[in-house]
MIVEXRO-465369 format. One record per residue (C-alpha): z, y, x; residue number from 0. Coordinates in pm, 1 decimal. Each point is the difference from the previous one (the first is absolute). Layout:
<recs>
((Z,Y,X),NUM)
...
</recs>
This chain:
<recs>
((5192.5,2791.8,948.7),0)
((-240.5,247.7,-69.9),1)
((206.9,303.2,103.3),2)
((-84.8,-175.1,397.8),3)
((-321.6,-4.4,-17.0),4)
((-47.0,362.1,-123.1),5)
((221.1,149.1,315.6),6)
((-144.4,300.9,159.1),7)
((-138.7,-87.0,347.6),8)
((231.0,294.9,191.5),9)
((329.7,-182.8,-55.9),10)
((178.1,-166.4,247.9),11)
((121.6,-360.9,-33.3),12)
((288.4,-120.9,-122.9),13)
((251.2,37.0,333.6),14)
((-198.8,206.3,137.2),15)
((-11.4,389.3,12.9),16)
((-309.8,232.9,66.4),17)
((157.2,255.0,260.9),18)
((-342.5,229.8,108.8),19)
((132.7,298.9,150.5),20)
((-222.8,246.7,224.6),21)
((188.6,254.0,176.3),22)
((-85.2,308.6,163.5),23)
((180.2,27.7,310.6),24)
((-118.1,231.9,163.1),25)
((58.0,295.6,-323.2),26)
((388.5,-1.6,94.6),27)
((-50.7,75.2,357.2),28)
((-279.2,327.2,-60.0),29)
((136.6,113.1,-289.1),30)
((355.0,107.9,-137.1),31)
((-24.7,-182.5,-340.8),32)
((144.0,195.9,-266.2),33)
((-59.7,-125.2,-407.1),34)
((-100.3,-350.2,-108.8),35)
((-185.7,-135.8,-304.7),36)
((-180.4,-331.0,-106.0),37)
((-340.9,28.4,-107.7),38)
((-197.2,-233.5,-146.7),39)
((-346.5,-80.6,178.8),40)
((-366.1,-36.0,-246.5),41)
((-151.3,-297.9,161.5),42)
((-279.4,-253.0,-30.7),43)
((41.3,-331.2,-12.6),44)
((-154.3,-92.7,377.9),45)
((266.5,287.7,71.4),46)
((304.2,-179.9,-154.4),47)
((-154.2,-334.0,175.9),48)
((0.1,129.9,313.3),49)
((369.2,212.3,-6.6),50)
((140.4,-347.1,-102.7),51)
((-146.2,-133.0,291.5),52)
((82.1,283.5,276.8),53)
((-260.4,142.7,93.4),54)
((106.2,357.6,-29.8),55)
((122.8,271.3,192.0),56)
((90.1,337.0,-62.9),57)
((103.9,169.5,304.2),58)
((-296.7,240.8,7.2),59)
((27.6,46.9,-377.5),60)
((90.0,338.0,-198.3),61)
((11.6,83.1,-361.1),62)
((-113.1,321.4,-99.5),63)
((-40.3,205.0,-334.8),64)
((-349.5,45.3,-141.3),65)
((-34.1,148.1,-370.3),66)
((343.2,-70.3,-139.8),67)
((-3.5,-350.5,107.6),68)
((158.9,-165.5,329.7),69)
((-226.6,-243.7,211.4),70)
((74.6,-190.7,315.3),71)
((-270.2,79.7,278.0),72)
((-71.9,-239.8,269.9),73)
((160.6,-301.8,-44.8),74)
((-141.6,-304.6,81.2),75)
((-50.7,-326.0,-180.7),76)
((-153.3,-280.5,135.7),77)
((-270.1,-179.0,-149.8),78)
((37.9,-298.5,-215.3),79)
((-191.9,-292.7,98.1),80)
((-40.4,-209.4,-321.8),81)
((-85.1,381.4,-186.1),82)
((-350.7,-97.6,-40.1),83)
((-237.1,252.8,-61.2),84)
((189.2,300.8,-153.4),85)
((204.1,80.8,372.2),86)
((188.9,321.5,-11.0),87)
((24.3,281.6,270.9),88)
((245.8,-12.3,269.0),89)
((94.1,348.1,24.0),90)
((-55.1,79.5,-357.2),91)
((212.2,280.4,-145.3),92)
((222.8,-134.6,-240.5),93)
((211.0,148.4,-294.9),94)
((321.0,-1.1,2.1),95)
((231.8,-23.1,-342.3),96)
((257.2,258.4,-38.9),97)
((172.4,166.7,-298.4),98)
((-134.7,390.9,-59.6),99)
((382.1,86.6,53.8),100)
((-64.9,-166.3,378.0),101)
((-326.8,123.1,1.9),102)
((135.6,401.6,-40.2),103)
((281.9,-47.6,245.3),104)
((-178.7,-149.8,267.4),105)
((-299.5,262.9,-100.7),106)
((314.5,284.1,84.6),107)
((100.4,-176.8,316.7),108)
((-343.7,-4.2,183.1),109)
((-21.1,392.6,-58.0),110)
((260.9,40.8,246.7),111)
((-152.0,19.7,404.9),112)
((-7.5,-298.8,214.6),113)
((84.3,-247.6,-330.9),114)
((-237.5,-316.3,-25.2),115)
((30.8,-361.0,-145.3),116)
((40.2,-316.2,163.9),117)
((-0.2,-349.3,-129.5),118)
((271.9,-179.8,139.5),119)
((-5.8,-329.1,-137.4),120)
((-233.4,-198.8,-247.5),121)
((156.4,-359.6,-172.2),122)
((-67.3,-203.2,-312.2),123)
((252.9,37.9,-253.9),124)
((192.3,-246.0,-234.0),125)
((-287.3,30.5,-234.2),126)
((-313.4,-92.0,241.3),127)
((-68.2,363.3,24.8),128)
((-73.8,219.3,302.0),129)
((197.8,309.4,71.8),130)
((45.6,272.4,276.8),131)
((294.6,153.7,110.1),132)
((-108.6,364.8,107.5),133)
((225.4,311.8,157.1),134)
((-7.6,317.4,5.1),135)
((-50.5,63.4,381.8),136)
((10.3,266.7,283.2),137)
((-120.6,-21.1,320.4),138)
((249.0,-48.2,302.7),139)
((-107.7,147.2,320.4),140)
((66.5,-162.4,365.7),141)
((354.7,101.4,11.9),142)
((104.6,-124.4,-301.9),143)
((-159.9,-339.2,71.9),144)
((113.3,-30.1,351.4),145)
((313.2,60.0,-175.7),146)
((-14.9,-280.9,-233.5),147)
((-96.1,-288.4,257.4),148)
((306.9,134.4,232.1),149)
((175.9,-40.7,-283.9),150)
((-126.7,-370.9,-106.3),151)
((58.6,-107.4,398.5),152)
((365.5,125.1,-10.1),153)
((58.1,-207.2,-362.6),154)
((-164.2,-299.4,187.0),155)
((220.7,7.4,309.2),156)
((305.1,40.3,-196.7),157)
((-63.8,-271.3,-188.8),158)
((-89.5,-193.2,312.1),159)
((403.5,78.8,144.9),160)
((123.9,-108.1,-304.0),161)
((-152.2,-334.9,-8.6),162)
((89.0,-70.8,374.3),163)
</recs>
């Protein structure tokens, strides 16, 4: 009996599954998306609050190497209502957790021209904790996405004449 009142407050009921996933849609249509990793994300707890919740969005955001260390720049959190006093920053940089062998090969990557990382997707794991898919990315010009939404409408219409 005591093991139910001591449950952590980020679990989901029983039946019931936490599914928070924020995507960034619009990083697959700028940018040819090249190498994937999961990060973890160093929060507060009015951050945490507030991702379970929504009220994020990271279409604007970037990550970006400063001293060794990879941080995500620009994304925004919401505020938390019932935070109190101690409120965090919106668009606070925030740390992201990688292993130094990630670290040194993303580090390689980015000296190559017209490289940059994009987060593409931020969810809450098994475990209550809140990660960020990131890739590798390079920048597509106007042919190349002109390309891709001809490309979408023909896959659309096909699959339109199918279901007919």
């Amino acid at each position: 009996m005591v093991a139910l009142l001591l449950q952590p407050a980020f679990t989901a009921r029983r039946g019931e599954e936490m599914n928070i996933e924020i995507k960034n849609k619009k990083a697959s249509y700028r940018y040819h998306l090249l190498d994937e990793f999961t990060a973890g994300i160093v929060l507060t707890g009015s951050e945490i609050k507030s991702i379970r919740a929504s009220k994020v969005n990271i279409a604007d955001a970037y990550c970006k190497m400063q001293r060794g260390e990879l941080f995500v720049i620009n994304m925004h959190i919401g505020m938390y209502s019932n935070a109190g006093y101690s409120q965090h920053k919106e668009r606070n940089d925030r740390k992201l957790l990688l292993n130094k062998i990630e670290l040194r090969k993303i580090d390689r990557k980015l000296k190559d021209a017209g490289i940059t990382i994009v987060p593409i997707l931020l969810f809450i794991n098994e475990k209550g904790y809140a990660k960020l898919k990131i890739c590798l990315a390079k920048g597509k010009n106007v042919g190349d996405k002109r390309a891709d939404v001809k490309d979408k409408d023909l896959r659309r219409e096909s699959e339109r004449g199918f279901s007919e």
